[in-house]
Steps between C-alpha positions, in 0.01 A plus 500: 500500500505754721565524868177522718490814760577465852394702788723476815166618738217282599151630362315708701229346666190729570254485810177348404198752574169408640307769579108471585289582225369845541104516602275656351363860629122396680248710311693562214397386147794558328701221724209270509538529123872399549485223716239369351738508145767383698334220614370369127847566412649266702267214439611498146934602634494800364726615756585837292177634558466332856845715546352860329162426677778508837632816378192692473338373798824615736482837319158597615326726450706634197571184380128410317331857581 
């Protein structure tokens, strides 16, 4: 049997991010479109589209034009 790896340094331990939700543009179909994905999305925890429906939203316009 082998000998199991050691690591003389602790892990790193990463700051926890919680950033508001980004809003969606008033008058704008495109991220009415988005939240309203987003929002189906999460009922059923699919967080990976909750997560790209985040993405696009922050990017607007270019992000759903």
């Amino acid at each position: 049997m082998t000998e199991p790896t050691r690591y003389s340094t602790p892990a790193v331990e990463l700051p926890l991010r919680l950033d508001p939700e980004p809003m969606p543009v008033e008058g704008c179909a495109g991220c009415a479109e988005l939240a309203d994905v987003r929002d189906r999305a999460r009922v059923v925890g699919d967080m990976t589209t909750v997560s790209d429906c985040n993405v696009y939203l922050g990017r607007h316009p270019e992000g759903h034009r």
